[in-house]
DOKOLVEX-14828 format. One line per field, with one value per residue: residue number from 0; x, y negated, z of N, C-alpha, C, O, CB in turn. Coordinates in steps of 0.02 Angstrom, whole numbers. Each point is the difference from the previous one (the first is absolute). Glycine has a CB too. Layout:
N
i = [NUM	...]
n.xx = [X	...]
n.yy = [Y	...]
n.zz = [Z	...]
ca.xx = [X	...]
ca.yy = [Y	...]
ca.zz = [Z	...]
c.xx = [X	...]
c.yy = [Y	...]
c.zz = [Z	...]
o.xx = [X	...]
o.yy = [Y	...]
o.zz = [Z	...]
cb.xx = [X	...]
cb.yy = [Y	...]
cb.zz = [Z	...]
END
This chain:
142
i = [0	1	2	3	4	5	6	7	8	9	10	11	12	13	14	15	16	17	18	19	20	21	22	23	24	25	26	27	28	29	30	31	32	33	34	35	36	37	38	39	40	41	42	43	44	45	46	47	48	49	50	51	52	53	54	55	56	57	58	59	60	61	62	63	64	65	66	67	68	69	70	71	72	73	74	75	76	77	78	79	80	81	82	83	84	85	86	87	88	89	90	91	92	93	94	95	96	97	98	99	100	101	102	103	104	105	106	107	108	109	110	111	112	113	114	115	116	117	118	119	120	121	122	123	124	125	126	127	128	129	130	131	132	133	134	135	136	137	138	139	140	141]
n.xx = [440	-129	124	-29	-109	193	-105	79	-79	-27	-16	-13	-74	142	-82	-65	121	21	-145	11	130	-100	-158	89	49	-102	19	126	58	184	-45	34	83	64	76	-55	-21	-99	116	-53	-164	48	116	-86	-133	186	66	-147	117	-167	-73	-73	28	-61	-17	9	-124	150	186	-55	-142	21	-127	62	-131	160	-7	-156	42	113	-82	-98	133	51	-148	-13	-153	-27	-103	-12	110	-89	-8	-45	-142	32	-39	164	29	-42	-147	164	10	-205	71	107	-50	-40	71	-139	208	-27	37	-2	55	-159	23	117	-43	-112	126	130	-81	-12	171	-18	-205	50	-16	103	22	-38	-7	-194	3	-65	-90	160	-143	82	-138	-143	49	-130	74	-98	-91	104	115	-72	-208	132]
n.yy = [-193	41	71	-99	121	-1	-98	72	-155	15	-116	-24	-73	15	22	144	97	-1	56	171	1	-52	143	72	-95	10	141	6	4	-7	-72	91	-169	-92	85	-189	118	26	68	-33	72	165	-16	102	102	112	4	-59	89	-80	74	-124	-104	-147	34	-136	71	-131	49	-189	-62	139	96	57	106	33	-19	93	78	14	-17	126	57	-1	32	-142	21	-44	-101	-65	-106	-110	-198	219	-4	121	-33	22	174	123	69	-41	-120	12	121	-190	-71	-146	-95	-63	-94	-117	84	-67	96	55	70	54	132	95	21	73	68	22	45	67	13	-148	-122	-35	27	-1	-110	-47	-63	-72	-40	-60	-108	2	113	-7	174	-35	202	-29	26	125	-89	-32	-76	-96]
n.zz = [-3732	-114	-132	25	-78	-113	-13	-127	39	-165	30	-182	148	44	122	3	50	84	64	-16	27	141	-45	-57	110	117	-10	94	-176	-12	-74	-53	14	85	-71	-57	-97	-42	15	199	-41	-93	95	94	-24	-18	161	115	102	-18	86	-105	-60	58	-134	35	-18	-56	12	-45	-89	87	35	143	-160	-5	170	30	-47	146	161	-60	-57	134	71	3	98	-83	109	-77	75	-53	45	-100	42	78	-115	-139	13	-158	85	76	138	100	63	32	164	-131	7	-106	-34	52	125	140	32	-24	-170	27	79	-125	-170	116	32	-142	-36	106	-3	122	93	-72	129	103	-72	69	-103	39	-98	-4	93	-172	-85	-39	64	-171	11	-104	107	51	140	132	-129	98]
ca.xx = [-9	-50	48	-67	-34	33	-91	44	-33	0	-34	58	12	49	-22	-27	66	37	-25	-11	70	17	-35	21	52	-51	-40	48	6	53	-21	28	-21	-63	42	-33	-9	-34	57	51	-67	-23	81	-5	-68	3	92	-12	-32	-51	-60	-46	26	-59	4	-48	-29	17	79	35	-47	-17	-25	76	-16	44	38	-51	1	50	5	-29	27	42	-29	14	-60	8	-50	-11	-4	0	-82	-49	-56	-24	-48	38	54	-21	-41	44	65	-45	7	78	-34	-8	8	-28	2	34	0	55	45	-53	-31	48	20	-51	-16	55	-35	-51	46	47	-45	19	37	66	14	-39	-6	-43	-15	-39	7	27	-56	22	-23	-71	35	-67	-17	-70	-20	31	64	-3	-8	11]
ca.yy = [-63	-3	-61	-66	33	-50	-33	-33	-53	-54	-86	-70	-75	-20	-25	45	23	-12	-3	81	21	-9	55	77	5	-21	77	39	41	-29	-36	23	-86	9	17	-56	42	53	81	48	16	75	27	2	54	56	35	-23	54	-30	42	-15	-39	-67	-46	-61	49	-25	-17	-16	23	56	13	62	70	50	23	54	69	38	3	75	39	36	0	-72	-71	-71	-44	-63	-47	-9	-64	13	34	85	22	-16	28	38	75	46	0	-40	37	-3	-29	-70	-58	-63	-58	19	55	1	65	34	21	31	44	49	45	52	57	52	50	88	51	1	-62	-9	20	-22	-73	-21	-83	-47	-58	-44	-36	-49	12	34	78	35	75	38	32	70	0	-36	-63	-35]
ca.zz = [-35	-54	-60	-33	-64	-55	-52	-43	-24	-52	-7	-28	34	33	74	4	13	55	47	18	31	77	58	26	37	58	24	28	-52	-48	-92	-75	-53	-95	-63	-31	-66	-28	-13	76	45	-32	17	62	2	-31	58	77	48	41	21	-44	-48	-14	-81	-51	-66	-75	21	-53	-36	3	29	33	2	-10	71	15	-45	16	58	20	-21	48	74	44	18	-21	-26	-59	2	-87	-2	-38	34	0	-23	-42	-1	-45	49	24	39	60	82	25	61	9	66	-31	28	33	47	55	32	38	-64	-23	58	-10	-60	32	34	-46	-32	37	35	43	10	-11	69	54	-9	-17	-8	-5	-78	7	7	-53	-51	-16	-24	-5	-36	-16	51	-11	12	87	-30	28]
c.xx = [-17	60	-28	-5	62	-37	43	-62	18	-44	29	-21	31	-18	-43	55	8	-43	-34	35	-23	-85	21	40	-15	-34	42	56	70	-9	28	-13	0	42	-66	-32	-30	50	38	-60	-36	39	-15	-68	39	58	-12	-5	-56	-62	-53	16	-57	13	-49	-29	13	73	1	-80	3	-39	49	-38	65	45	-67	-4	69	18	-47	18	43	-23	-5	-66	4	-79	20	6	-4	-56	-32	-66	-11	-26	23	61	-45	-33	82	50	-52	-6	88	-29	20	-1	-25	53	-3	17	37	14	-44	-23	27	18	-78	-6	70	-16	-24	42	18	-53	14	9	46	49	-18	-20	-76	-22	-54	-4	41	-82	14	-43	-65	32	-95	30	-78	-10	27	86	-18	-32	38	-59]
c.yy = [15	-21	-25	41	-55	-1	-3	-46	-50	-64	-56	-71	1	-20	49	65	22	19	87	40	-34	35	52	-3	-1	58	70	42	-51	1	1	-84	-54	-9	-51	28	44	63	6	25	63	28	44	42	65	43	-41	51	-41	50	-31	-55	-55	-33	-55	43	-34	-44	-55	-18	65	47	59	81	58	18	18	56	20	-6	68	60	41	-1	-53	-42	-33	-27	-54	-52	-66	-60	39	39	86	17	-5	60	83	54	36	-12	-51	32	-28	-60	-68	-53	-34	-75	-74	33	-34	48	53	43	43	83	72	20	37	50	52	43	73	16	-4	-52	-1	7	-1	-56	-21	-45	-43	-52	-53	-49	-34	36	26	73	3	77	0	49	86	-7	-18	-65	-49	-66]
c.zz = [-73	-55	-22	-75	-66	-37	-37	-26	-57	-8	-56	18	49	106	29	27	59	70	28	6	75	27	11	55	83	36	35	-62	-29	-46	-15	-28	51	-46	-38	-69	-14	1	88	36	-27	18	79	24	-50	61	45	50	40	14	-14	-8	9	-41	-6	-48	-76	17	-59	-47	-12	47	38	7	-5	81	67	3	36	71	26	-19	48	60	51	3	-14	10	-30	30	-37	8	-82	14	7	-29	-102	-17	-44	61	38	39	68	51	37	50	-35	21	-62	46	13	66	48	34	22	-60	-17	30	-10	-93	-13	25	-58	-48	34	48	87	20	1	45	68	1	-27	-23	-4	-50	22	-1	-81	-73	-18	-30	-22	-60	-5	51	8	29	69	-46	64	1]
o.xx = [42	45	-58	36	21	-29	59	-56	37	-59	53	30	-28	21	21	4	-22	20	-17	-24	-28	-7	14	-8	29	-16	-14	59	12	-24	54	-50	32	57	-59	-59	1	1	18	12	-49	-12	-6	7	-38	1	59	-47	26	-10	-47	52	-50	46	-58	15	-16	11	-12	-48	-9	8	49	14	8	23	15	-10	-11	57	10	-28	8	39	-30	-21	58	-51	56	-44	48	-54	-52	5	8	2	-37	40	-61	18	15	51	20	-14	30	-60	56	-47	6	-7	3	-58	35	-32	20	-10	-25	20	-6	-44	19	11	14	-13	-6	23	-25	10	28	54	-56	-57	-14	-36	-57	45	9	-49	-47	-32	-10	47	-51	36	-47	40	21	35	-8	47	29	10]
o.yy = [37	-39	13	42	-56	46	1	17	-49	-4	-28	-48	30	9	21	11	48	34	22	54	41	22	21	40	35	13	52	15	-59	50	-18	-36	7	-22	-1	-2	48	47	52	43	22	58	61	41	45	57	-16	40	-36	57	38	-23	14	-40	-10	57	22	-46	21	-30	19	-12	30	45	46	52	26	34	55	16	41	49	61	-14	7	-37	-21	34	-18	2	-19	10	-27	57	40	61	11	1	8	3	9	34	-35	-30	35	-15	4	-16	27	-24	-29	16	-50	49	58	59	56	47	60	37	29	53	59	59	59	36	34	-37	47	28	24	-11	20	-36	23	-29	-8	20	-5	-39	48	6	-21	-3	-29	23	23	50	46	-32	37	-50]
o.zz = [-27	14	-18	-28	13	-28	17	-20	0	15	14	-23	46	58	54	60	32	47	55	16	38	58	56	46	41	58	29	9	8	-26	23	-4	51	1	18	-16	38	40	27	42	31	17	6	45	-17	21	10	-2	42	-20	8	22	33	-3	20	-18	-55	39	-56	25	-58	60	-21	38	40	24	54	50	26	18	44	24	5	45	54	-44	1	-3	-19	42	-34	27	-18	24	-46	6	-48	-47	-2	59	60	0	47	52	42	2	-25	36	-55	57	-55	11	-11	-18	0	13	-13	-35	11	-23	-51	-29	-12	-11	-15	44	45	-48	29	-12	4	21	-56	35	4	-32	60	-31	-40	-35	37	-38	26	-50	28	41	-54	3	39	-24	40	36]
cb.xx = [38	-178	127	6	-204	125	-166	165	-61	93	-65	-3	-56	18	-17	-93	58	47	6	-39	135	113	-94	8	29	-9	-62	-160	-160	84	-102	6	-128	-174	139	144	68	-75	39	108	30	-35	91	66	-93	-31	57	-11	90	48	95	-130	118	-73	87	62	-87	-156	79	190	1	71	-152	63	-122	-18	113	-22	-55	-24	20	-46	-27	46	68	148	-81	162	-115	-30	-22	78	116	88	-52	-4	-52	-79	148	76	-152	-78	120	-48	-120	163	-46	32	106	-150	19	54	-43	12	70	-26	-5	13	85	-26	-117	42	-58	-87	53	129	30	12	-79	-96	110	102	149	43	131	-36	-132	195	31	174	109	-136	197	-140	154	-33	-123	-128	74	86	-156	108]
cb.yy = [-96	0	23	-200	87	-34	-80	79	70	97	40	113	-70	-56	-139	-74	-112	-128	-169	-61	-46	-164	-52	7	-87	-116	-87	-5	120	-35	-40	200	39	-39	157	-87	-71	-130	-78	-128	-150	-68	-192	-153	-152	-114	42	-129	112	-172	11	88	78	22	117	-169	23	32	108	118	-114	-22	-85	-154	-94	-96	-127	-89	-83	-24	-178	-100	-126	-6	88	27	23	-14	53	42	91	133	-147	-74	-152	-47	-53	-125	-91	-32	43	6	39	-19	111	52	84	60	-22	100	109	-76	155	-135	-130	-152	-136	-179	-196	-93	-112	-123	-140	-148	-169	-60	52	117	-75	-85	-36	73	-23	85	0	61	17	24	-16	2	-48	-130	96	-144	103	-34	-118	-20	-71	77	-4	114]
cb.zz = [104	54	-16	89	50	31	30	-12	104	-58	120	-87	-75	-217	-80	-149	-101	-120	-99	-53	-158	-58	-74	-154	-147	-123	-141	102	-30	67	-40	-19	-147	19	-6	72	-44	-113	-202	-6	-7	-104	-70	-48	18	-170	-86	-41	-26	-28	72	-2	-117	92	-86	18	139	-94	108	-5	19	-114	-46	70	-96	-172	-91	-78	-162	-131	-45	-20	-98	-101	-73	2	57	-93	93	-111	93	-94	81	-79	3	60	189	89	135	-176	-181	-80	-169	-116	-92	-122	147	-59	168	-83	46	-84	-60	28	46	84	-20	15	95	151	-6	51	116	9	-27	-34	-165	30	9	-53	-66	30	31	9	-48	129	-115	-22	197	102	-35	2	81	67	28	-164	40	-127	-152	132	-123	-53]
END
């Protein structure tokens, strides 16, 4: 039996959030968070035992490069999850994988995959009919 992968998931909209906690959760993987804050969300990219990570790219009024920076510091996968445009985000973090939202479990599951190189688990999902999911191209477009 496989160990579920541990996401850590930052987000500070609430709803948004919650709702990407109960995918990971869907995926089989165990969630770190979400963590809403900026400083618990550097905290945690610095001493989290996890195996990758999914950031917002704006906490608050802040940008989450620095927790970025210390997720690549310590080897931990990560992607972007983020309605700020791609084409908004700085050269030096556009090879990282990209959800545009808003998303659903099917999107989600593939910018999981694209982190750990791997599927989360056996478990296959499926889009929810209820939500519009869209990624950029290079991930799974939808």
């Amino acid at each position: 039996m496989a160990i579920a992968p541990k996401v850590l998931v930052i987000e500070d909209d609430a709803l948004i959030a919650n709702e990407l906690q109960t995918i990971v959760l869907e995926l089989g993987c165990v969630c770190i968070g979400p963590v809403m804050e900026f400083e618990q969300g550097l905290h945690l990219a610095k001493t989290a035992d996890v195996d990758c990570a999914i950031v917002n790219l704006i906490l608050g009024d802040k940008q989450a490069y620095p927790i970025a920076e210390a997720l690549v510091a310590r080897g931990i996968p990560f992607g972007f999850a983020s309605g700020v445009f791609q084409t908004d985000i700085p050269q030096e973090w556009l090879d990282r994988p990209f959800l545009d939202k808003p998303y659903g479990i099917a999107s989600v599951q593939r910018l999981v995959e694209a982190v750990l190189g791997r599927a989360p688990s056996a478990i296959i999902a499926e889009e929810r009919p209820t939500r519009p999911a869209g990624m950029h191209p290079g991930i799974g477009a939808e």
